[in-house]
N, C-alpha and C positions, 0 to 999 in steps of 0.2 A: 328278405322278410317284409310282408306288405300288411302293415299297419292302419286301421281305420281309426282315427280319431274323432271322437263324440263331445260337441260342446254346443251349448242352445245359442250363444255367443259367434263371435268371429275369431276365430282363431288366431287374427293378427291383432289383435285386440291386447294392449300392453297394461289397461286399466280394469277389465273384468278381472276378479278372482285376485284381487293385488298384482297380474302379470304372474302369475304361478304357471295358469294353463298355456299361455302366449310361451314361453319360459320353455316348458319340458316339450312342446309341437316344436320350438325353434329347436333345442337340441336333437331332437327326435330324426327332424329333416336333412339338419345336416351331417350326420353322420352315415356314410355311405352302405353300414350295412341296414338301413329301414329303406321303404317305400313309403311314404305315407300319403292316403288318400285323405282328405277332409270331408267330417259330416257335420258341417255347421250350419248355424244360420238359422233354424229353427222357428216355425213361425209361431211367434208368443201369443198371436190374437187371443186366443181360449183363458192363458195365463194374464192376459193384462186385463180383462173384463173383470177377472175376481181382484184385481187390484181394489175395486170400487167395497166391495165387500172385506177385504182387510183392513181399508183408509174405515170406514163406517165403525168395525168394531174394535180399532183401533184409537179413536176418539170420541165416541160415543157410550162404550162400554167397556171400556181398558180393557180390552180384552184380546192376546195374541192371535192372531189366523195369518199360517202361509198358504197363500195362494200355490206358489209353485208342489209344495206336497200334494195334491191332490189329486186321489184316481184317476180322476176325469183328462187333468191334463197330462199326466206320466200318460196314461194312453194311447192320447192324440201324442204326445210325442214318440212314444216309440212304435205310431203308424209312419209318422213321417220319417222314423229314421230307417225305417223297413222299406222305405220306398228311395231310400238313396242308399241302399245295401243294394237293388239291385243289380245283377249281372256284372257285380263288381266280383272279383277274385281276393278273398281277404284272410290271411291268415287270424289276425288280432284283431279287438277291439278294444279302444283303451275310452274308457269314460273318469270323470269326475266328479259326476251328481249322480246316486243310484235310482232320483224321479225318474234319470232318464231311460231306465236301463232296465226298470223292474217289470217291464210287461213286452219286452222287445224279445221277439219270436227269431231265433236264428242257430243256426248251429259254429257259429263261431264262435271262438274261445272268448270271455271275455275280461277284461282287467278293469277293477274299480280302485284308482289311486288317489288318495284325500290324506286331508289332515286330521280328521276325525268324522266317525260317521252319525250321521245325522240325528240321531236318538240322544247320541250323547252330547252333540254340540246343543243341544237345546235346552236340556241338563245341564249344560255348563254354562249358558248363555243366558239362559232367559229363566232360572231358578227361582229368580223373585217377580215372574210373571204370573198372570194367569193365563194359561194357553186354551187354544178353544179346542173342546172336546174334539170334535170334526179334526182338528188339525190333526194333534196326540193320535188319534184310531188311524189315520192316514198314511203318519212317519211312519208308524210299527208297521202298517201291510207294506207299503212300498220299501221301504228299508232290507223287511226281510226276504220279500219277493227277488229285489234285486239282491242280494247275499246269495241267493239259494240259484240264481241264475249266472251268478259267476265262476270263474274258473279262479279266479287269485281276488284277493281284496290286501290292495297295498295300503300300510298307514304311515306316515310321517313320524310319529314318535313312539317309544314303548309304551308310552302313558295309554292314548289313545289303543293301542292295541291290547294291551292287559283289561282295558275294559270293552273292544269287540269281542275278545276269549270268553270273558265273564257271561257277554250276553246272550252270545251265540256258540255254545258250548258243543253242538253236533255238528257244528262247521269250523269249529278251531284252525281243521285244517289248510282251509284258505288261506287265512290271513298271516302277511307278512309284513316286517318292516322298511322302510324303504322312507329317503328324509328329502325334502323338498326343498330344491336349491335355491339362491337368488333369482328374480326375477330383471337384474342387470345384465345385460349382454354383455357388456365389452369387461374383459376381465384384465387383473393386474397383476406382473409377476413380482415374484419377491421379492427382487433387487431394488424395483421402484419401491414395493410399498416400503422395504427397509430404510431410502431414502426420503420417501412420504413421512417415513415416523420421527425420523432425526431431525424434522425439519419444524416438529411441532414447536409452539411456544414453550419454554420454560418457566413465562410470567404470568402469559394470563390460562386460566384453567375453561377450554371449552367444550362444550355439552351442545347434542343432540338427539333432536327424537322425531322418527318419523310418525308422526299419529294424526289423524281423520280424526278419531272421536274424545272430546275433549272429556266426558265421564268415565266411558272406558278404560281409555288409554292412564288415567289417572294426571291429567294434567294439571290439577289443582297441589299436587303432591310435589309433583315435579320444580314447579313454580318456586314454592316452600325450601323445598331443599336447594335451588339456585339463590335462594334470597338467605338461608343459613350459611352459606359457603361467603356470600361476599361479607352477613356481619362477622366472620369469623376472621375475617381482612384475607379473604383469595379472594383476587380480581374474575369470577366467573360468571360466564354468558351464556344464555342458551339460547340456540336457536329450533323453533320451532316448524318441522314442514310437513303441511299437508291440513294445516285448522283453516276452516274458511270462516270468514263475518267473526271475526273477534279479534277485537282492540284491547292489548294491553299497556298500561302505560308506565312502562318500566324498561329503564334503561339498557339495563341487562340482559331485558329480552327481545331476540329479535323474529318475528315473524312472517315467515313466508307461506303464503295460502299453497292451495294445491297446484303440484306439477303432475302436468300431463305427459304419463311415458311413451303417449302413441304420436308427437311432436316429437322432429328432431332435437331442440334443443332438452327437453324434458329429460332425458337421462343423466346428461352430460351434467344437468343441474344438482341432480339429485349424488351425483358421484363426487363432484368437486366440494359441496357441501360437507358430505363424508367425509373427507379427507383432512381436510382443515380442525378438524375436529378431535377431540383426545377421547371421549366417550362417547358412545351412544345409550339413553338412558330410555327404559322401556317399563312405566308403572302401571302394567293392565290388571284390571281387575278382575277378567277372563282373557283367557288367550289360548287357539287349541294347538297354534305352534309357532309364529311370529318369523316369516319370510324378511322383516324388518331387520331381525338381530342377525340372520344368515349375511345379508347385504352390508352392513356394516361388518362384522367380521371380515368379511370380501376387501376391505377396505384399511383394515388394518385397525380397528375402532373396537376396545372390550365393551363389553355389553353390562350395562346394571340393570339389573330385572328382577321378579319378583319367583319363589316356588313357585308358577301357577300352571296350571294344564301341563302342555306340553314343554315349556318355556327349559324345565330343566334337559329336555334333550339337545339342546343347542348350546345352552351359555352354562358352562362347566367352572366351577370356584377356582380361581387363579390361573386357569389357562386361555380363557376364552372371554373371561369376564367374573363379576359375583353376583350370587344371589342373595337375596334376600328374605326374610317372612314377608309377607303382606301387609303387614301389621307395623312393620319396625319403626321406631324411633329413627326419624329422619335426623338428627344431631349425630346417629351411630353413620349411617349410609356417607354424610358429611365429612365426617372425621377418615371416614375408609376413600372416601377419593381425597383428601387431604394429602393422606399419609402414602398414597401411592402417587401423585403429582409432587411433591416435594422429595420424592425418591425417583428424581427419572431415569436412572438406571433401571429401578424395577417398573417402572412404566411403560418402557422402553421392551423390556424382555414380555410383558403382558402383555402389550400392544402387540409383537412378532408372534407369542404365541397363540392369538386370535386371530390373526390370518391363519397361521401353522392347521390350525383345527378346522377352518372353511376349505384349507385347499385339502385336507387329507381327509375330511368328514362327508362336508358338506356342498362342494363344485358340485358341476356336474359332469366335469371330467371324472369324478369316483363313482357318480349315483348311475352314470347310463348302463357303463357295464354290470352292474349289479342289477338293474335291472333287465338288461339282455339275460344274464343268470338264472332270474326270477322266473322269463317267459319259459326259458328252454328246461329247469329242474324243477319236479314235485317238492 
């Protein structure tokens, strides 16, 4: 089966998209029953001029504009992806942005696989913005254009697809669920991570969290709830990866700016980090499905995280991690990782069964085939 994958990006690119699309092209290629050709590389000239036009009414007039939503450039790109379609032989096409997809002339099949589609990510994202009209009139044609040009539209959690149904009710039938694996290569089997877990401290209680944005990701919260655990007398630490340009000065916390997964040693950093670790704590404020909490699962690490978007498809109350309201009383969250580190037999079985739910949910030893399932049945 000969696969054409679409990304405006490099396909060997470990840092665009979190490493999601780097991620499922590597799975993709090495399993012997695809071909995959690459349509990458895309030339953004068109899209970077309007960059000048979002910085403008982005500071000048608090006012949201994407650049990449726009007619003009979904166009010019899917002229140029109609010009590396040619005289190629291609059963599939698999994309991740529907800019790129919604005006591309071809009669191959095509597959849009995301974590949520674009209408709604901006709804969930950017709620308390003001978005520019131009932008809004943009999403809805190219969103729907592309919907209406695909043959399957895969989402990552039910959240995200119970509201593609909602919106796009005469195409329901497209869309399917399909979860989006770690963006770590090298994976761990269970006998280590069993040994990985045993191996944790019993004294000191430690925390991490992979977060870029310090508002989003709720790292003011985080902080808080590290600083309630030590007055509570737990010895706990958190380590932070991925904040850049911020000093905090506190002992307990330890900060590591961003690793780069497209360096050799970048993974390896990011994996050993995990591991060392008893939680992974995840306080987004939006989130439309957290590739983060998959990777730590991967790793043997339950996840604390918030109801939000997509987050309850991954981190499941006592098997995989717990959730929480948005809202909570950090004193209650505190008490709840207390009461599970001073119980490390039940830490220990939580800990196993949050790998248990990444290798039977969430690999991508489970998602490829379901997705081979996907191409070949209505």
């Amino acid at each position: 089966m000969r696969i054409g994958i679409i990304s405006r990006s490099n396909l060997e690119d470990r840092v665009y998209w979190s490493g999601a699309i780097h991620s499922i092209y590597a799975k993709l290629k090495s399993n012997k029953k695809f071909e995959i050709i690459k349509i990458d590389r895309l030339n953004n000239s068109l899209r970077k001029i309007l960059t000048l036009k979002r910085e403008y009414l982005k500071y000048f007039k608090k006012i949201k504009y994407d650049e990449s939503y726009n007619e003009l450039v979904a166009r010019n790109f899917a002229k140029q992806i109609e010009l590396k379609l040619e005289k190629k032989k291609i059963d599939f096409l698999l994309a991740f942005d529907s800019s790129l997809i919604a005006y591309l002339n071809t009669n191959i099949p095509i597959i849009l696989w995301t974590d949520l589609l674009y209408s709604d990510y901006y709804d969930h994202y950017f709620q308390n913005r003001y978005i520019s009209k131009e932008t809004n009139k943009s999403i809805k044609i190219i969103e729907k254009k592309a919907i209406t040009n695909c043959y399957k539209v895969m989402l990552a959690s039910n959240w995200a697809l119970d509201k593609a149904k909602i919106k796009y009710k005469k195409m329901f039938y497209k869309f399917r669920l399909l979860h989006i694996g770690p963006s770590l290569k090298t994976t761990i089997d269970s006998s280590k991570v069993n040994k990985i877990i045993s191996k944790r401290s019993k004294k000191k209680l430690s925390l991490i969290t992979l977060s870029v944005n310090w508002k989003r990701k709720g790292l003011d919260k985080l902080i808080k709830l590290n600083k309630i655990l030590n007055e509570k007398g737990i010895n706990s630490q958190l380590t932070i990866i991925g904040l850049k340009n911020k000093i905090i000065k506190d002992k307990n916390i330890k900060i590591i700016g961003f690793i780069d997964k497209n360096k050799d040693y970048g993974e390896k950093e990011i994996s050993q980090n995990l591991i060392k670790n008893h939680f992974h704590i995840l306080f987004s404020n939006s989130e439309a499905y957290g590739v983060a909490l998959v990777e730590a699962n991967s790793r043997g690490l339950p996840n604390i995280s918030f109801k939000i978007g997509g987050i309850p498809q991954i981190v499941k109350n006592n098997v995989s991690g717990m959730l929480f309201d948005k809202n909570e009383d950090l004193e209650l969250i505190a008490n709840y990782l207390i009461k599970i580190f001073n119980n490390y037999k039940k830490y220990r079985k939580l800990a196993k069964s949050s790998y248990s739910e990444y290798k039977n949910n969430f690999s991508y030893d489970k998602i490829i085939p379901k997705f081979i399932n996907l191409l070949k049945n209505n």
